[in-house]
C-alpha positions in Angstrom: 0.0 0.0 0.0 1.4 3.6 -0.9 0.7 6.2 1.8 1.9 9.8 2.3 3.1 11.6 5.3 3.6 14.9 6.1 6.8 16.1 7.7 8.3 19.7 8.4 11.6 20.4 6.3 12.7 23.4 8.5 14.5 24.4 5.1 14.6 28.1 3.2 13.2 26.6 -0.4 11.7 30.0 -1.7 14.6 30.3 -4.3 13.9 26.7 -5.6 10.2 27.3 -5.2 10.2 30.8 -7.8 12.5 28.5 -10.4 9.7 25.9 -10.2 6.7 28.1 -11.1 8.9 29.8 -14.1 9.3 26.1 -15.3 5.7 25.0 -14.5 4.9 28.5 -16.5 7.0 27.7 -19.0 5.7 24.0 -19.6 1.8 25.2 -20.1 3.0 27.7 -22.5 5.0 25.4 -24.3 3.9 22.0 -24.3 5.6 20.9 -26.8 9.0 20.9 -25.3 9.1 19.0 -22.5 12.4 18.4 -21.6 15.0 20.3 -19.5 17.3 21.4 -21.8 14.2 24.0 -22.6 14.6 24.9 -19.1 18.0 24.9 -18.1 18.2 28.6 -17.9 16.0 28.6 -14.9 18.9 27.1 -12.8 16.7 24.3 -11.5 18.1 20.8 -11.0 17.4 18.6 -14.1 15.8 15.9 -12.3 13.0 18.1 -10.6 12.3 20.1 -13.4 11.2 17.0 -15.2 8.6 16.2 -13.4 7.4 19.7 -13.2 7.3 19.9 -16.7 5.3 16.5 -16.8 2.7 17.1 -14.0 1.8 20.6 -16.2 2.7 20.2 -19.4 1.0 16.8 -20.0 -2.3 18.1 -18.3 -4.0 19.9 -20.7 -6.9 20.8 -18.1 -4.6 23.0 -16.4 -4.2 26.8 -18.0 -3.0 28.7 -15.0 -0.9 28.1 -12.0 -1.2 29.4 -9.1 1.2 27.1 -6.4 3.9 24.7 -7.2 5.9 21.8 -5.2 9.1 20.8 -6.0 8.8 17.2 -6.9 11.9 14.8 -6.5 11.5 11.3 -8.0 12.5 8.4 -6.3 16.1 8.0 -7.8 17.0 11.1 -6.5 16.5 9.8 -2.5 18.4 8.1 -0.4 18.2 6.3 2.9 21.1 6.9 5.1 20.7 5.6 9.0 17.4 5.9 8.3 17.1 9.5 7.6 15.9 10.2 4.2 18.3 12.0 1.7 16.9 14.3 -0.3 20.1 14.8 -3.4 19.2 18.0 -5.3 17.9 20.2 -2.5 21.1 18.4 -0.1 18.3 17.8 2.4 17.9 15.2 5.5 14.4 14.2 6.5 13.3 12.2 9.1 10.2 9.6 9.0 9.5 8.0 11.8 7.5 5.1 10.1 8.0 1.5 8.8 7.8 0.8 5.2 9.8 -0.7 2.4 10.6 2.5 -0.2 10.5 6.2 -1.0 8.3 7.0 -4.1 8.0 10.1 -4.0 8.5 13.3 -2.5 7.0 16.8 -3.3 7.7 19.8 -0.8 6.2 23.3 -0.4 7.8 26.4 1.8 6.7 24.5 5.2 6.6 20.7 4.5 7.7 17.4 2.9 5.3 15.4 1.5 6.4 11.6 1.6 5.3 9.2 -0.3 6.5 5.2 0.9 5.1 1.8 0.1 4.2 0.2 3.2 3.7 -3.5 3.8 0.4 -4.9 4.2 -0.2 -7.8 7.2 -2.0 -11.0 6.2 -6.1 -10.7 6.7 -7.2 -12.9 9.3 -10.0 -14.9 9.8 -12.8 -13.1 11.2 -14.9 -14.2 14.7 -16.9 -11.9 15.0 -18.5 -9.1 13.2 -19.1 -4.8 13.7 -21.7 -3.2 12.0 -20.9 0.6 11.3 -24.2 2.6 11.1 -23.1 5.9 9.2 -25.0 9.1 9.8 -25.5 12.4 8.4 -27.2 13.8 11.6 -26.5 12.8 15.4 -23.3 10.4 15.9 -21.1 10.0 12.6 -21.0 6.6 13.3 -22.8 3.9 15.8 -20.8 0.4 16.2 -21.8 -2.3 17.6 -20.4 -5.8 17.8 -22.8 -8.7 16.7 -21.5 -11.7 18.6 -21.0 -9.5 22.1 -23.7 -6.9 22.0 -21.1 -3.8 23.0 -22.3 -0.5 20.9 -20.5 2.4 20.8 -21.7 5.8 19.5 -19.0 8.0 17.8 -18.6 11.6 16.4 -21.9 13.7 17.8 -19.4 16.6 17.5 -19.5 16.9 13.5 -22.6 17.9 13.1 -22.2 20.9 16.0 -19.1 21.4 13.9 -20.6 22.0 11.0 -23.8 23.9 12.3 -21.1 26.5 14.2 -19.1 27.3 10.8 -22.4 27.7 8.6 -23.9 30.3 10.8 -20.2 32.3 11.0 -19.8 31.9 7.1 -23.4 32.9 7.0 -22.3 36.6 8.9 -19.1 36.8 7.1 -20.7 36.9 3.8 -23.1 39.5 4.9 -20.2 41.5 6.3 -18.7 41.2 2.8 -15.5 38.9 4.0 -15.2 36.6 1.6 -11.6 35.4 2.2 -12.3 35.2 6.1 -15.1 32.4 5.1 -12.7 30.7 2.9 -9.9 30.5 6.0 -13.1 29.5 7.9 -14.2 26.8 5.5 -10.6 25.2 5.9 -10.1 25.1 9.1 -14.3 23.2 9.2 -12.7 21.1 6.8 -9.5 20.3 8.9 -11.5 19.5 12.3 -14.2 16.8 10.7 -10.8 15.2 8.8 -9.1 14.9 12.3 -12.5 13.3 14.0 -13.0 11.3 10.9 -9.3 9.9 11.5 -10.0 9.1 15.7 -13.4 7.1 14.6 -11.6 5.3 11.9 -8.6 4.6 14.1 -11.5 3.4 17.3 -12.7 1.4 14.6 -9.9 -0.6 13.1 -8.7 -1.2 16.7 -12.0 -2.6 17.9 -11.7 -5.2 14.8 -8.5 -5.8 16.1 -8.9 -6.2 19.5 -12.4 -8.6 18.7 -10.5 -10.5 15.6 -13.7 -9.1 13.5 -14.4 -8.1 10.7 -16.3 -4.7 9.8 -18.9 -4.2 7.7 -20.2 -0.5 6.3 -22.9 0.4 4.3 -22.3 1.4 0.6 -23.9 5.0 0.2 -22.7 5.7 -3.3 -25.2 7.9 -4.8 -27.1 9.0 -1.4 -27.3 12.6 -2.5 -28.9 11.9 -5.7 -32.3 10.8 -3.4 -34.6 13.8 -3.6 -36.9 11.8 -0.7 -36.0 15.0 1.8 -36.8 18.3 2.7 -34.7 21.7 1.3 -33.6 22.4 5.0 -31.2 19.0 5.0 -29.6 19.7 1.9 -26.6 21.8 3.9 -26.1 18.5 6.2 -26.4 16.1 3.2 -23.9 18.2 1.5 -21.6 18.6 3.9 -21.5 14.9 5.1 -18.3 13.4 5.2 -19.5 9.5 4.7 -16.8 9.0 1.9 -13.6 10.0 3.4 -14.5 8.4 7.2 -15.0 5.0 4.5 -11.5 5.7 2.9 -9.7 6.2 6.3 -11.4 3.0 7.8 -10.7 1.4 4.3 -6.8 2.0 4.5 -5.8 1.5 8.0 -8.0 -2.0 7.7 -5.9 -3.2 5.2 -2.9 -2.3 6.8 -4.3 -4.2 10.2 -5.4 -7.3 7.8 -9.1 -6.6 8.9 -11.7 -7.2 6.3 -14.0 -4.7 5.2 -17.1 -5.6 3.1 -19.9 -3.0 1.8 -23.6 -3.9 2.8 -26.6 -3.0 1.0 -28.5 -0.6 3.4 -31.8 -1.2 2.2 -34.1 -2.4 5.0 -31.6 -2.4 7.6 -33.4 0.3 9.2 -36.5 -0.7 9.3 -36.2 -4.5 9.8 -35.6 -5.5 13.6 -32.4 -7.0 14.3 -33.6 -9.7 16.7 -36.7 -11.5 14.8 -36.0 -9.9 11.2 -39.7 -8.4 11.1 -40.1 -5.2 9.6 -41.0 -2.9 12.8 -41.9 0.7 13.5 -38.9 3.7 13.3 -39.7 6.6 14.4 -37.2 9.2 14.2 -34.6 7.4 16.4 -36.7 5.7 18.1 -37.2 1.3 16.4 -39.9 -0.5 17.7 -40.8 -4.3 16.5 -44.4 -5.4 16.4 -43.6 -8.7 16.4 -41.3 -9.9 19.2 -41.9 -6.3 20.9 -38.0 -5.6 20.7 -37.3 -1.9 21.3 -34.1 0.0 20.3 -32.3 2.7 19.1 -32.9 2.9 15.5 -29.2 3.7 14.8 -28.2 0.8 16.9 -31.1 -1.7 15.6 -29.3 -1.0 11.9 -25.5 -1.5 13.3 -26.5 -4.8 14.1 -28.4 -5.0 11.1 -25.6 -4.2 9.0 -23.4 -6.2 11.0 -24.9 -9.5 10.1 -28.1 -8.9 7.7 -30.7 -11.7 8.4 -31.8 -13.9 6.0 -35.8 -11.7 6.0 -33.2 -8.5 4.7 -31.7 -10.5 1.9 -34.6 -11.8 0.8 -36.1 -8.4 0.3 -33.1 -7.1 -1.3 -33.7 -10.0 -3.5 -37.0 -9.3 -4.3 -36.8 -5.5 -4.7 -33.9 -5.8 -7.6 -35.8 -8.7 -9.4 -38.9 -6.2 -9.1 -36.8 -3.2 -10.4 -35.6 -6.3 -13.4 -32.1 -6.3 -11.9 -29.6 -8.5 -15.0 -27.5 -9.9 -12.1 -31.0 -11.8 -11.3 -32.8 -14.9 -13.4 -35.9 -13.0 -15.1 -39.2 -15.0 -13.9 -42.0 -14.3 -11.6 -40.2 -13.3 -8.3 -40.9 -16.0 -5.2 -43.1 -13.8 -2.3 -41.5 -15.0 0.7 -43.6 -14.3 3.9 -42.0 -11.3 5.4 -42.6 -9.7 2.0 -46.3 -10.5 2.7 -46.1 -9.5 6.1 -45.4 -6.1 4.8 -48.1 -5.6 1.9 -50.5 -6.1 4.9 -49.0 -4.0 7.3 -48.7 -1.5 4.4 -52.7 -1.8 3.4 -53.3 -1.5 7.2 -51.5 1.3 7.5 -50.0 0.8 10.4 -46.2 1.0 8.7 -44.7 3.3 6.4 -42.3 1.9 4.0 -40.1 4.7 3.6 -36.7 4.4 4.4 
């Protein structure tokens, strides 16, 4: 796996860094001569202007720049007592990490960004399994653990996070201080990354610790639902369900815990003891059959955890209704939750809206 770290250089680069956007300048201009010879005026170090030249020229997308890195391949870095030799810029860095090789390194006025191939561990048999409920309001993320029954609720402070910046952007623009709300927007952006990180990291250790395996739900295309009012739209929009998958997705790998994607559909509203369909309310899960009442988020972690055989089933049944390819065409089998719901649904006594 290739990750990147950030580390301060403590270095004075802004000579190298005015010779980079000259070539950077010089390779959108000129596309058609990308190779440093054309450059070598700049006084630049071959092997960096290169890959300047590359990353701009070759994009044809880009027409303006506005910031440029120095980029140093790979055969220009060394690793001496494990310190990290930079060649051209006669730098020393220091990464206080395992892994195998140096890929890449690109560096701005303030830091050194590092890119190493790390090795993976061996995935390992899973015996139990976590359910993660992901949430756009409330907690980020409710957890619970199938075979144990432990649930923990996780990241309640995003959403007060983003409610606090959207009325202060709200005031700024008014005020007319429009870079104030873009300083403002990154620094929203950098505390819901660094709580998305601690739930990930609570997460992958709980797998860990329990030899599970975690399951998530897979919201790909969420926002394209219309099923909600105008008012939600800022917290659909700024929910960060995506890049809390992609941190849980990376440091499971590198712990050798599987992750699998579950279909969400009906793991809200079936109960996670019986597998009836039951009444949700808010956050509030009540089942009609067996009487089982629990916090909704909670009922679909478990849900999602391990999906009973009633949710598959209706999965089943709702592609072969919607003529799904993956699925034999034919008359569709009615199992008897499925009829369990077309009365409760004529009775009225459910809705069937997720």
């Amino acid at each position: 796996m290739i990750l990147t770290y950030k580390v301060k250089h403590n270095t004075d680069l802004s000579t190298e860094l005015s010779k980079a956007r000259q070539v950077a300048d010089f390779a959108i201009n000129n596309r058609d001569k990308l190779s440093s010879k054309w450059v070598k005026h700049f006084g630049l170090k071959s092997a960096i202007s290169n890959q300047i030249l590359r990353k701009y020229g070759k994009n044809k997308k880009c027409k303006s720049v506005q910031s440029v890195k120095l980029i140093i391949p790979n055969q220009c870095i060394k690793i001496i007592d494990k310190r990290i030799r930079v060649i051209p810029l006669n730098i020393n860095l220091k990464l206080d990490k395992e892994f195998e090789k140096v890929n890449l390194i690109e560096m701005d006025e303030k830091y050194a960004y590092i890119s190493v191939t790390i090795k993976e561990q061996e995935t390992f048999k899973p015996i139990n399994h976590i359910g993660v409920d992901l949430n756009a309001t409330s907690h980020c993320a409710v957890v619970a653990i199938k075979e144990t029954g432990k649930v923990f609720k996780l990241g309640k402070s995003a959403q007060h996070q983003h409610n606090k910046y959207k009325f202060i952007r709200r005031d700024l623009q008014k005020k007319g201080k429009y870079k104030k709300v873009k300083q403002i927007k990154n620094r929203e952006n950098r505390i819901i990354t660094d709580i998305n990180h601690k739930i990930s990291r609570f997460i992958v250790n709980q797998a860990v610790s329990n030899k599970a395996s975690i399951n998530l739900e897979n919201l790909n295309n969420v926002r394209k639902n219309k099923n909600h009012k105008k008012s939600f739209n800022h917290t659909l929009h700024t929910w960060s369900f995506y890049q809390l998958k992609q941190f849980i997705k990376y440091k499971a790998t590198l712990a050798g815990v599987t992750l699998s994607l579950i279909d969400p559909a009906y793991t809200s509203k079936c109960c996670s003891i019986c597998g009836t369909i039951g009444d949700r309310k808010g956050k509030y899960f009540k089942c009609s059959h067996c009487g089982h009442v629990e916090h909704a988020d909670v009922n679909a972690a478990f849900n999602i955890a391990f999906p009973s055989q009633s949710i598959v089933q209706l999965q089943a049944e709702r592609d072969a209704c919607k003529g799904n390819s993956d699925i034999p065409q034919g008359a569709p089998l009615i199992s008897q939750t499925t009829l369990k719901i077309q009365q409760l649904k004529n009775s009225g006594y459910v809705s069937l809206r997720r």
